[in-house]
N, C-alpha and C positions, 0 to 999 in steps of 0.2 A: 504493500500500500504506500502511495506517496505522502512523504513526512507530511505535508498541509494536512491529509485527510486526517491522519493522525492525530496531530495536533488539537485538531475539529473536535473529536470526539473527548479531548477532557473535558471534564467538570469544571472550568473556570472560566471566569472572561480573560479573554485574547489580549496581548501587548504587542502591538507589530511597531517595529522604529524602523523610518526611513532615512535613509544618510546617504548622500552623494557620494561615489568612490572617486578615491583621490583627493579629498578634502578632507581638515583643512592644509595636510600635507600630501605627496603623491602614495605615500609607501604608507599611510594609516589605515588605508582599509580593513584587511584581517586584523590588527591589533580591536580593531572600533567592533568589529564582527565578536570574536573572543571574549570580550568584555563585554559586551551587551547582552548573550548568554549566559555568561559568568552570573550578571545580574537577574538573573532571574528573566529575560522578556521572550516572549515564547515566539516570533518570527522575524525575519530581517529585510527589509525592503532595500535591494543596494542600487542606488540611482545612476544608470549609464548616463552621464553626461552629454550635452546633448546644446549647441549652440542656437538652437529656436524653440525652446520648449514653453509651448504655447498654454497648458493648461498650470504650470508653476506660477507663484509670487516669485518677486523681489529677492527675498530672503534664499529659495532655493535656486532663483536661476545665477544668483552672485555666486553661489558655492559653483555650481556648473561651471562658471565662466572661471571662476579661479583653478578648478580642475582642470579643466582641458588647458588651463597656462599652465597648468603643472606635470602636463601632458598624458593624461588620461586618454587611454582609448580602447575601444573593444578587444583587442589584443592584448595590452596592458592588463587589462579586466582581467580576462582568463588567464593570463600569465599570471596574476597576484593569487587567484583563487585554484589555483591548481593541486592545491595539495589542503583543501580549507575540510574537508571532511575526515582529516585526523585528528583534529582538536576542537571543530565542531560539528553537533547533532541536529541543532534546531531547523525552523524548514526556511528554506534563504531564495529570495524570489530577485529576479530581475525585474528593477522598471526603467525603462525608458523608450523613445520614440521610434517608430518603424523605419525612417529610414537608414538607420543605423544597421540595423537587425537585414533590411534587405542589399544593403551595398557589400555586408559582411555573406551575406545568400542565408535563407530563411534554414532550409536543411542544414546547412551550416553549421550555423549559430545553434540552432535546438540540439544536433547531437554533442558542440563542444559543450553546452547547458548540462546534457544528460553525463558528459564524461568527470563532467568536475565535481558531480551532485545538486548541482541546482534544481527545486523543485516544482518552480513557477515563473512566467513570466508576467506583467501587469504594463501592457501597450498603448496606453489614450487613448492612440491617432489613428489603431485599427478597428474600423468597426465590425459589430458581432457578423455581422451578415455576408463582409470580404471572407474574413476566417473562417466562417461556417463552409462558406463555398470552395475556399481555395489554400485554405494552410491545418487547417482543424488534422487532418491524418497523420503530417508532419508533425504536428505538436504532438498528437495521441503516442504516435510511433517513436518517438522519445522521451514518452511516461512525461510530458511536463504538463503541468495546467496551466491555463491561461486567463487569467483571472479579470473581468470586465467592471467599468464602470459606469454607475447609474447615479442620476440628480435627479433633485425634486420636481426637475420639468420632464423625467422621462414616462411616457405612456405607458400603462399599465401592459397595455400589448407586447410592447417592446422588451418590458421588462421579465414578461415571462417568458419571453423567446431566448433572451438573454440566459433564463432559469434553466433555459431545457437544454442547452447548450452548455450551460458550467458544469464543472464536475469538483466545485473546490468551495470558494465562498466570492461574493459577490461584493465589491468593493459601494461600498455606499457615501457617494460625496456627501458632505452635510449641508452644501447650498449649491447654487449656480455660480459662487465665485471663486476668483484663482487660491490656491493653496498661500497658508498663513495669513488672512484677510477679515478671519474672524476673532472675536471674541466670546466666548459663549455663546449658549442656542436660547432664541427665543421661541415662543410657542409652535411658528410657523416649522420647524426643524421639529419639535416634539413630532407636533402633527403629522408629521412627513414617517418618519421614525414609526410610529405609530402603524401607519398605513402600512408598512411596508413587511413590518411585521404580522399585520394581520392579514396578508398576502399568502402563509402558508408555503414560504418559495420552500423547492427542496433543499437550495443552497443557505445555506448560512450569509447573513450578512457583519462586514465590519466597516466600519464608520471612520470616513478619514475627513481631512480638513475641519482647521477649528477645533483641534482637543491638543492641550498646551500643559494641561495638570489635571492633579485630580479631581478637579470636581465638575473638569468638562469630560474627562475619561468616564467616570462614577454615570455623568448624565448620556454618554454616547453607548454607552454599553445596556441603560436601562429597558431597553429592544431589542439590542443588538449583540452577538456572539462576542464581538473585540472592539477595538480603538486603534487606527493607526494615528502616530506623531511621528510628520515629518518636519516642518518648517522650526517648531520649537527646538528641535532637539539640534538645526544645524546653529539654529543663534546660541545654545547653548555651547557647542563647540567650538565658537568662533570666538566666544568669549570666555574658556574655560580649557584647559588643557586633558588631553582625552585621557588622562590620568582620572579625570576626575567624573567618570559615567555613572559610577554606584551611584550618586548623588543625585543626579538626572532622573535616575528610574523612582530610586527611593519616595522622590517627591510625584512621582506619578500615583507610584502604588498606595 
């Protein structure tokens, strides 16, 4: 079974931290990997860098843009992460944008994904419906899921076709705006939250954008299986030495 599914099925709510690779140094990756586990957070979102990344804030595309100065690249990626499933377990999912993924060739990319252990990828820019038609075998055929995402303006229809389609958990934005933009949820996002859960999908949903500590973690998870933080946690490392991640999680949990 692929580690996400696994994961799925504990008894807890979900901690998923997303961090830009190659920030805020080129060669931090696995140590930021290692210690995030270490800390207890149950999956890792590692962000392929990406010079037009259209659905980011401020906050992650500055990491991005200081990465790729730091010369971060798909190959660098796999070359840092080629040995990462001796010293970690947890389920470690690639995001970043398709054209990367397809200049790198899609079969490519998904078996070097399968060789290193990686056990998800999380795409924006590809929609369900390209995938479903023309790369879904490719991904099956090297065991990775491919994890989709939905906002508060996505059609119920959509959304379940989305459903019948995942095989992992279902990435649930918490507005229509770019990552790092909010502050807490107000009732409009409960609502949403609400709905989405009383949808009965088969996949699990986890809740990203807008959860910074615990008491937006506490409120995103009150529906929903998990919480991802991404934007918080790269200000946090921008301002704080990766020494220092216990501290980070701590004040989540």
């Amino acid at each position: 079974m692929n580690r996400i599914n696994t994961k799925l099925q504990e008894n807890k709510k979900l901690l998923s931290i997303y961090f830009t690779a190659g920030f805020p140094n080129l060669n931090d990756t696995v140590k930021i990997i290692q210690d995030l586990e270490k800390n207890g957070v149950d999956m890792i979102e590692i962000g392929l860098p990406f010079s037009d990344p259209l659905a980011d804030g401020p906050t992650i595309q500055d990491s991005s843009t200081k990465a790729l100065k730091n010369g971060m690249t798909t190959e660098v990626l796999f070359n840092q992460l080629k040995n990462i499933r001796e010293s970690v377990n947890i389920p470690l999912i690639i995001m970043g944008y398709f054209n990367p993924m397809l200049q790198y060739g899609v079969d490519a990319f998904c078996k070097k994904c399968k060789d290193i252990g990686i056990d998800g990828l999380i795409i924006p820019d590809l929609p369900v419906d390209v995938y479903h038609d023309n790369y879904k075998e490719i991904f099956e055929k090297h065991g990775l899921i491919n994890i989709f995402l939905i906002t508060p303006q996505t059609p119920d229809e959509r959304i379940r076709f989305i459903d019948s389609v995942s095989n992992g958990f279902i990435y649930m934005v918490s507005s229509a705006s770019v990552t790092g933009s909010q502050s807490g949820f107000g009732d409009d996002q409960k609502e949403y939250f609400e709905r989405i859960s009383n949808m009965n999908l088969k996949n699990p949903q986890i809740v990203g954008f807008g959860i910074k500590d615990n008491a937006t973690f506490n409120q995103a998870t009150e529906y929903a299986k998990g919480a991802i933080i991404g934007s918080a946690f790269i200000k946090f490392l921008n301002d704080n030495s990766v020494e220092n991640i216990d501290s980070f999680v701590k004040s989540i949990r």
